[in-house]
C-alpha positions in Angstrom: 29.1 29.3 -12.7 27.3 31.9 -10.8 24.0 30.6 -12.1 24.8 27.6 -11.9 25.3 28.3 -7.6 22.1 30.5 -7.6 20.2 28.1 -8.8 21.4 25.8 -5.8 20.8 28.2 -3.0 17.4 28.8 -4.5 16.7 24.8 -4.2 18.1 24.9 -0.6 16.6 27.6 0.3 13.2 26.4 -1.0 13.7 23.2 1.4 15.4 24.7 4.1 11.9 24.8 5.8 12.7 20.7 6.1 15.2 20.5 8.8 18.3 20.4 9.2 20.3 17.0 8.1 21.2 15.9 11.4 17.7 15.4 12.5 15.8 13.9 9.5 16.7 10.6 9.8 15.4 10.6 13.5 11.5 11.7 12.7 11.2 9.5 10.2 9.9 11.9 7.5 10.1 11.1 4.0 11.0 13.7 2.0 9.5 14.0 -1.6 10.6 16.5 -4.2 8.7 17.4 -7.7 9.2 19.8 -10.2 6.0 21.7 -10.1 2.7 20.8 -7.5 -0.6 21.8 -7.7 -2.0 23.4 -4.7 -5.7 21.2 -4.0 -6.4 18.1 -4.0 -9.1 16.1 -5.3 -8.4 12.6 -6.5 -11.2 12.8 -9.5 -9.4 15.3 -11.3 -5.9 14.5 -10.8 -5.0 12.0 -13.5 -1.5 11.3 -13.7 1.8 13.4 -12.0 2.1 14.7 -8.6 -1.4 15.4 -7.4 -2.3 12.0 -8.7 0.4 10.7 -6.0 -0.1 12.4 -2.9 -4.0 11.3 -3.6 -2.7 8.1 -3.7 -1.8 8.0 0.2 -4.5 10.3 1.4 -7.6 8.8 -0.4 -9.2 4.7 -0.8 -11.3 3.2 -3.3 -13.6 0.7 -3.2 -10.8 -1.5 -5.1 -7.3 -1.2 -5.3 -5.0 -2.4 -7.9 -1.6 -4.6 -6.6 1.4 -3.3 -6.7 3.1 -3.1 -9.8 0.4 -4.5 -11.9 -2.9 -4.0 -12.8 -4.4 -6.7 -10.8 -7.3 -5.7 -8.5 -7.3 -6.8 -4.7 -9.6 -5.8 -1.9 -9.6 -2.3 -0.8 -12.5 -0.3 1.3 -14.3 -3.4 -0.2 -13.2 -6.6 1.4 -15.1 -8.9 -0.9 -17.8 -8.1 -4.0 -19.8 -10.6 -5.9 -21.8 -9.7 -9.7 -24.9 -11.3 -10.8 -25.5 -13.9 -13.3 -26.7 -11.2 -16.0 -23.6 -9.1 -15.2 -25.6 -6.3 -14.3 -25.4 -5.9 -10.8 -22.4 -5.8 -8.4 -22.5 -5.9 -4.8 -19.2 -4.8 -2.5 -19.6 -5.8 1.4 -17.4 -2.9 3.1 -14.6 -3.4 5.9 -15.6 -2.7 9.0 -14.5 -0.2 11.2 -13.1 1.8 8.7 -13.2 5.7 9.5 -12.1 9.3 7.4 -9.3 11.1 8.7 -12.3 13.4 11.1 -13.1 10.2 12.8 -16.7 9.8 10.9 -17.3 5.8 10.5 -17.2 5.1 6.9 -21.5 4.0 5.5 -22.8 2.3 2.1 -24.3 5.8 1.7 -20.7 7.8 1.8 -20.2 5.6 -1.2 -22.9 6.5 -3.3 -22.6 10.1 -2.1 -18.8 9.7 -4.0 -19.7 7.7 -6.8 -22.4 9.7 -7.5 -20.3 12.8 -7.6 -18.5 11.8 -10.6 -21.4 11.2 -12.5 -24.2 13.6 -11.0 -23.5 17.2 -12.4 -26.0 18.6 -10.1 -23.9 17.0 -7.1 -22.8 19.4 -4.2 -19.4 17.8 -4.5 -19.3 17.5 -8.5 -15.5 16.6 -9.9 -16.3 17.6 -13.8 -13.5 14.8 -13.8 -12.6 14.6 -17.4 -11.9 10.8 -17.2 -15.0 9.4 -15.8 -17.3 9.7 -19.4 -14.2 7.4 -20.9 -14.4 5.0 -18.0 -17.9 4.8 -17.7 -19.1 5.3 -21.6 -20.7 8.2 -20.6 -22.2 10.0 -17.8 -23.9 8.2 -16.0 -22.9 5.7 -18.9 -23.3 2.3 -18.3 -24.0 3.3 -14.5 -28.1 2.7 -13.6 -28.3 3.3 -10.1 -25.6 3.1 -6.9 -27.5 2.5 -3.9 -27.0 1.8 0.1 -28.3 -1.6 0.6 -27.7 -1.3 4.2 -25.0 0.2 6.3 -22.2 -2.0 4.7 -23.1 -3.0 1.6 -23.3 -1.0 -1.9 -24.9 -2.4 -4.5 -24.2 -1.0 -8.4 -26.6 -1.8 -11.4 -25.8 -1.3 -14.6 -27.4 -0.7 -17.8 -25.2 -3.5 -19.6 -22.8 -5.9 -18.5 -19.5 -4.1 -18.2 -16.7 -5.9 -16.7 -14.2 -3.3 -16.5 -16.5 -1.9 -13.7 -14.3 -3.4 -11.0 -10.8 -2.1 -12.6 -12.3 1.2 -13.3 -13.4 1.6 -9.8 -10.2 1.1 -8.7 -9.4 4.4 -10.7 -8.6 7.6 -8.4 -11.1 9.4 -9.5 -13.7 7.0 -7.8 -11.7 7.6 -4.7 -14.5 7.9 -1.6 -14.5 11.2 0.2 -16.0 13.1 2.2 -16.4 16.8 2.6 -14.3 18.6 4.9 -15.5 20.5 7.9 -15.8 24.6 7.7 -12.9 25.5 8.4 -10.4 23.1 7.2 -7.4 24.7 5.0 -7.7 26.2 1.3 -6.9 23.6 -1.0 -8.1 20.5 1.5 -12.1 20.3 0.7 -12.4 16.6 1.0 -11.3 14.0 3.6 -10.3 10.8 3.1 -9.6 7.2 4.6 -6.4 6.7 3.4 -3.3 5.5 5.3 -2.0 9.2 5.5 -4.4 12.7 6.5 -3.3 16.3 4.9 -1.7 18.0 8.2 -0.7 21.1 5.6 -1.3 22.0 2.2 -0.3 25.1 -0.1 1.2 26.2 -3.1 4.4 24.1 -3.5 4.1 22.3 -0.7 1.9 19.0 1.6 2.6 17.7 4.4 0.9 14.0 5.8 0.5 12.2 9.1 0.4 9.2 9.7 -3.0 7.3 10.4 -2.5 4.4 12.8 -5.0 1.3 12.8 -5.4 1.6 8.6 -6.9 -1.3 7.7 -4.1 -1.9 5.6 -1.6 -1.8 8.9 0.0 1.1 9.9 2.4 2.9 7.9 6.1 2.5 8.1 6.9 6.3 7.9 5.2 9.0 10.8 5.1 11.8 8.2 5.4 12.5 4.2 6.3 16.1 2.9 5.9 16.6 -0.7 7.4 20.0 -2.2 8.4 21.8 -5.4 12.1 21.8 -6.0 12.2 22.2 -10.2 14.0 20.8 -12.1 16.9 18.0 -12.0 19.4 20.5 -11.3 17.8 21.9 -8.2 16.8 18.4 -7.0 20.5 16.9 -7.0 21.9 19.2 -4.9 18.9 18.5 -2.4 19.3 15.4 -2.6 23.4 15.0 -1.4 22.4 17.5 1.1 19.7 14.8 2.5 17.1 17.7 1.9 15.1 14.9 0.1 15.0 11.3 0.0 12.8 11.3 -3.5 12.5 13.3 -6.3 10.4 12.6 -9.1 11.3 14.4 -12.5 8.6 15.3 -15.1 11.5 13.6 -17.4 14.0 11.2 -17.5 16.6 12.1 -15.4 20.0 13.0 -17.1 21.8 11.3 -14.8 21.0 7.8 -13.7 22.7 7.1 -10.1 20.1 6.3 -8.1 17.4 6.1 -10.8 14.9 4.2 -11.2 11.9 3.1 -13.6 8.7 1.2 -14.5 7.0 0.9 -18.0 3.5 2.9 -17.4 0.5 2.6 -19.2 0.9 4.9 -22.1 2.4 3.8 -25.8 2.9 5.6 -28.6 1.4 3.7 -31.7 1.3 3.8 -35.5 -1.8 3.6 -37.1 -2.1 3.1 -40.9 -5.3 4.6 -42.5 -6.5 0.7 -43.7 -9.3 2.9 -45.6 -6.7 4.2 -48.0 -4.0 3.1 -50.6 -1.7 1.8 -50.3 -2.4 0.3 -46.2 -5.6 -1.2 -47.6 -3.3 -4.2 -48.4 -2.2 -6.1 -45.4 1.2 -7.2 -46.8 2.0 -3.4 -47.2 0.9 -3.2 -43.6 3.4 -6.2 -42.5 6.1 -4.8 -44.6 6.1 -1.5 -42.3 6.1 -3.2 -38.7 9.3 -5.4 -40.4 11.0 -2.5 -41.7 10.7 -0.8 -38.2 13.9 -0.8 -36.2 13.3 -1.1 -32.1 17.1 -0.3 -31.8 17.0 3.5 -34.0 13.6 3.8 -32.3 15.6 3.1 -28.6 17.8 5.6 -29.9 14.9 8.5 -30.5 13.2 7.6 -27.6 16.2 8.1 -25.0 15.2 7.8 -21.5 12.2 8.7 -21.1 10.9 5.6 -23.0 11.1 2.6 -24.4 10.5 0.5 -27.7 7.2 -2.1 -27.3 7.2 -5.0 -29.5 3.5 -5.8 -28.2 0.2 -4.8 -28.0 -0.4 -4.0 -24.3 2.4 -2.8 -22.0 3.8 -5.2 -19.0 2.2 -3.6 -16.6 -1.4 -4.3 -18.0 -3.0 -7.9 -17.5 -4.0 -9.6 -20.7 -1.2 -9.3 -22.6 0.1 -11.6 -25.2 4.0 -12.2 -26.0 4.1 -13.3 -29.2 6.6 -13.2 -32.1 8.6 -9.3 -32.6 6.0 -7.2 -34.6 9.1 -4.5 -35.3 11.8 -6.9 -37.0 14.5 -4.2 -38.6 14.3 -6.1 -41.5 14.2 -3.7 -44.5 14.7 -6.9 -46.8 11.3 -8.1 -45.9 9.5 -5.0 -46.0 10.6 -4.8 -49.7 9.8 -8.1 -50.8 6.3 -7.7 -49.3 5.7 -4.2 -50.7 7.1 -5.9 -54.0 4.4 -9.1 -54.0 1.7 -6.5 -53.6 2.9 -4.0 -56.6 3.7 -1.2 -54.8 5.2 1.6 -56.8 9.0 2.5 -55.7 8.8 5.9 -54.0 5.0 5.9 -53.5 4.2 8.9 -51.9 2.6 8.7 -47.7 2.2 11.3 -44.7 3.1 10.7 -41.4 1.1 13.8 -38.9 2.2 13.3 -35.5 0.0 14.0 -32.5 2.3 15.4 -29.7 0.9 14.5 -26.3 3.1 16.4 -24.4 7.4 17.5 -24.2 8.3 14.2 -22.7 9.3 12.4 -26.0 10.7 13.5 -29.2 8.0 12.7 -31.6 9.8 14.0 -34.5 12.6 11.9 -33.5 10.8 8.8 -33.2 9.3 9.8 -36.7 12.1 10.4 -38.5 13.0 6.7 -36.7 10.0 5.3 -38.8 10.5 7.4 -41.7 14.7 6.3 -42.5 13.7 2.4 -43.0 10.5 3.2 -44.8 12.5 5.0 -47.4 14.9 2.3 -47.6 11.9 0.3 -48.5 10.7 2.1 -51.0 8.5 4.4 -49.4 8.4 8.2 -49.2 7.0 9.4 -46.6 6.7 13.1 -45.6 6.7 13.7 -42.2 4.1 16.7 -40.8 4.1 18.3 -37.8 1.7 20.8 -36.4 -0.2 22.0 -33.7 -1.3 18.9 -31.2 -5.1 20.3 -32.4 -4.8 20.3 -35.9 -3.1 17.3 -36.2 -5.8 15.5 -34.2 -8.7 17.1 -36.2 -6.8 15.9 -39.5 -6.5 12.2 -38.0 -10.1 12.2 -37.1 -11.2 13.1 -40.4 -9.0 10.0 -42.1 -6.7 12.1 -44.3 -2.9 11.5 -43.1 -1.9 7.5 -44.3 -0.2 7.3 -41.1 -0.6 8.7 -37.6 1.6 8.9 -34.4 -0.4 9.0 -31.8 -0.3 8.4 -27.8 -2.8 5.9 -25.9 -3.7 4.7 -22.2 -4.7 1.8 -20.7 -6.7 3.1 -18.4 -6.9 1.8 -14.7 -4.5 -1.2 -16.1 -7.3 -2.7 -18.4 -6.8 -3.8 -21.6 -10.1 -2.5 -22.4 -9.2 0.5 -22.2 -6.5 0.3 -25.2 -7.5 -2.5 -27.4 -11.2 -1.6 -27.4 -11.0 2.3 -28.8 -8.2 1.6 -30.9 -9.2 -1.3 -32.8 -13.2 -1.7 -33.4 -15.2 0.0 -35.6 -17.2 1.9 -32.7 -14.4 4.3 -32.9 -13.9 4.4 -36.7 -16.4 7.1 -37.6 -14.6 9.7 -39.4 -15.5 12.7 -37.0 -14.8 14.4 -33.8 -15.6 11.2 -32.1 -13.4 9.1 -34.2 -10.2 7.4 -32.1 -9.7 4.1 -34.3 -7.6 6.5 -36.5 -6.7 3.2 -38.5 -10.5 3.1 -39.8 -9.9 -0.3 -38.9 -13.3 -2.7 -39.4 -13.2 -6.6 -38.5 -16.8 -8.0 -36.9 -15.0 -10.6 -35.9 -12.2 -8.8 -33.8 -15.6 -6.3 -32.9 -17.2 -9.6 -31.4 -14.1 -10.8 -29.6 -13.3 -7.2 -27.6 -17.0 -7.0 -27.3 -17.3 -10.0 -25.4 -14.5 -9.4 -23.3 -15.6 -6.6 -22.1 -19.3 -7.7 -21.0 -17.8 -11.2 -19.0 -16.5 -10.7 -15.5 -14.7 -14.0 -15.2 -11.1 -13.0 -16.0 -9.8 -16.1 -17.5 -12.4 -15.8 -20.2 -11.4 -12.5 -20.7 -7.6 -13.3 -20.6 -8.0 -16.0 -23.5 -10.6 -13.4 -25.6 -7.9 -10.9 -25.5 -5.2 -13.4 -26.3 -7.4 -13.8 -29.4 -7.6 -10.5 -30.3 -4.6 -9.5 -30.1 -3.5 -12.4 -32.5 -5.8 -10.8 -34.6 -4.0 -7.9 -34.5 -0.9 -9.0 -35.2 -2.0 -10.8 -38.0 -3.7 -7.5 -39.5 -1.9 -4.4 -38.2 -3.8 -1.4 -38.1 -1.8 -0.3 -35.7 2.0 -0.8 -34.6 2.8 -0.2 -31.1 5.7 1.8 -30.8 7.0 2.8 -27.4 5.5 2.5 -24.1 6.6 5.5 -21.7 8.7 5.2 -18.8 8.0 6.7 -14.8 11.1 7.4 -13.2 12.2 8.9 -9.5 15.5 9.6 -8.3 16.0 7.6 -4.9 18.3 8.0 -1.9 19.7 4.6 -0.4 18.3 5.2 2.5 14.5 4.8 1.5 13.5 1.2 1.2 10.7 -0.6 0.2 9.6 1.6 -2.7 8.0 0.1 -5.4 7.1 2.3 -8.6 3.5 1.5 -10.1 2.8 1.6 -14.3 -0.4 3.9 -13.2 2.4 6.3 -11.9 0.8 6.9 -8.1 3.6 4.5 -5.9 2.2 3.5 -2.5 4.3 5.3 0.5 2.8 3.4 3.3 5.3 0.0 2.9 8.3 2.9 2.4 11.0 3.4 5.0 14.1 4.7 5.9 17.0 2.7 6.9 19.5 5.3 9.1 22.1 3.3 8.4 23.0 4.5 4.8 22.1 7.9 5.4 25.3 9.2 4.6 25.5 8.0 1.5 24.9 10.0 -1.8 22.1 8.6 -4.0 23.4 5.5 -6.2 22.3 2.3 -6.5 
């Protein structure tokens, strides 16, 4: 009990710095809890979590991606064409369009940002971890970026590349500009986002509000984001009013007031197509219909959730099609039967653990149960996250559980590595950890990713995805969850599958103030 009621004061003590509860509702600040923060901000390196966020509302990019999908819509762009070849893109910028000092945003503040990504030598270099993925390199499949007046920025390429415009869209191609001499530690880059950085430090960032945004002016006068910990130091904050959002690195144990979106990362199965016995397809269709979504729900918990498909919702392209995980054990063992598979033949299952956030040994031992009932035996190994990657790479486990992103909301980004034989070499490069090889499923995610009219794209992936289903080299698992803990007072919040919400649409209805968080 008495740590239980330290660990409150501490949280209200650590917010106390907020205001008292009488006046928050009046000054129309949101209030935005985490468990742990970072203390600078730069949108290139900050993938996914909190710093990812706050980049969100302080920085543009060229592109931005609608809410809740990952369509792309205008942004500090307000219209872009690509040439016949595919090898040149042209964006015409907004005008009028400032950073938070007041400089007028030029072509040439664009190429100064793109170019940091990809220019070590830069004066504002990221060493963003992301962009060689994005981009196939560094500068990849990026020629040139140029000012082609004051307005308009043209990018050649060195191939066609349609995911260009998605990846763009990206935060680390956010457009910045340094900040004066002078400015506080942890704030080296402006932005002309809908919010400016009035304070930053450890565990704590507070916004203003921008008015004339191109996007309209935001809703709320002023966000502060702080560290609170964990779910048991948030609740109390958030019945006191101390904030209106928390964010939990997990799923919440408690669900009034929670809510969630499917993001962009799944867990998968890959079967080692190189080896015995997942060189036969019908053993590989026996699996995916002895798999059970319900015992998998179960492993999973909260913080995820079972995907009968190859791309999650949240990423365009994606083709419903018939249940690839049927629970059928029945099945399983009159396929494994038609192709002579010895009873009890012996498998490994390594599991790559990305991170905390979900049980993979559950969600094995969720794979391994129906197996067995099969008439499989498969041996389940867990090691360190580095080991068990270097032994997936080199082809030796027959299955792998692994995690995967669809970066920037493109299907590229997951079908592509996953499935061709680019990524099949056994090696440190290797990420196909199926050693999958189909030309024709090469030719089909080739092409879609080279033409930048989307419908043609949309019915290429369709294809390959019913290629994929047809073969399975890979069973998609789970697709993991983002989740915040909301008071009823904050409307208009919309989560996003890339996990960085937009706050400028948010606000706070007085009204319901009183109330505790529910829904």
């Amino acid at each position: 009990m008495r740590a239980a009621l330290a660990g409150i004061a501490s949280a209200v003590l650590m917010l106390g710095a907020l205001g008292p509860a009488s006046t928050r509702a009046q000054d129309n600040t949101l209030r935005v809890g985490f468990a742990s923060m970072a203390s600078e901000l730069d949108p290139a390196t900050a993938l996914e979590g909190p710093v990812s966020l706050i980049a969100r509302q302080v920085f543009d990019t060229l592109v931005q991606l609608s809410e809740g999908t990952g369509d792309v819509e205008p942004g500090l762009a307000e219209r872009w064409s690509v040439s016949r070849d595919g090898l040149v893109w042209s964006f015409r910028l907004r005008a009028g369009v400032t950073f938070h000092d007041g400089t007028p945003l030029t072509a040439q503040h664009v190429v100064d940002s793109l170019d940091r990504d990809v220019r070590p030598n830069h004066p504002l270099a990221s060493g963003a971890t992301i962009v060689p993925r994005l981009l196939r390199g560094t500068p990849g499949v990026l020629r040139e970026v140029r000012a082609k007046d004051l307005r308009t920025v043209d990018i050649r390429l060195v191939q066609p590349y349609a995911p260009l415009l998605t990846v763009l869209a990206h935060p680390a191609f956010s457009i910045v500009l340094a900040a004066p001499t002078g400015s506080p530690a942890g704030m080296r880059l402006l932005g002309t986002g809908p919010f400016s950085i009035a304070e930053i430090g450890p565990g704590r960032v507070a916004l203003n509000a921008r008015t004339r945004h191109w996007r309209g002016n935001p809703r709320l006068a002023h966000i502060v984001f702080s560290e609170v910990g964990d779910e048991a130091q948030a609740r109390p904050a958030l019945d006191a009013q101390q904030l209106h959002v928390y964010f939990p690195a997990a799923a919440p144990t408690r669900l009034d007031g929670a809510i969630s979106i499917d993001s962009w990362r799944i867990g998968y199965l890959a079967l080692q197509t190189e080896r015995d016995p997942f060189k036969q397809v019908k053993v590989r269709r026996g699996v995916a219909a002895a798999l059970d979504p319900g015992a998998i729900r179960t492993a999973l918990g909260q913080r995820a959730a079972p995907l009968n498909a190859f791309l999650p919702k949240g990423v365009w392209g994606r083709r419903d099609g018939p249940l690839l995980m049927s629970g059928d054990v029945g099945i399983a063992r009159r396929l494994f039967g038609e192709t002579g598979l010895a009873p009890g033949t012996a498998v490994s299952l390594v599991i790559i653990e990305a991170d905390k956030g979900v049980d993979q040994l559950k969600v094995a031992e969720a794979i391994r149960a129906p197996l067995t009932a099969a008439g499989l035996t498969v041996t389940i190994v867990s090691q360190a996250p580095e080991a068990a990657l270097s032994q997936a790479r080199r082809g030796e486990p027959e299955m792998v559980l692994a995690e995967a992103r669809a970066e920037a909301g493109d299907p590229h980004f997951l079908l592509y590595p996953l499935s061709t034989s680019e990524g099949a070499t056994k090696g440190p490069n290797a990420v196909n950890f199926s050693f999958y090889r189909n030309s024709s499923l090469d030719d089909l995610l080739v092409r879609a990713s080279q033409l930048s009219f989307r419908p043609e794209r949309q019915r290429l992936y369709s294809r390959a995805q019913a290629v994929l289903a047809e073969e399975l080299p890979w069973i998609p698992i789970y697709v993991r969850l983002y989740w915040a803990v909301v008071r009823p007072e904050v409307k208009g919040l919309r989560l996003h599958p890339s996990g960085n919400a937009r706050l400028d649409r948010v606000w706070l209805d007085v009204v319901d103030s009183a109330s505790p968080p529910g829904r």
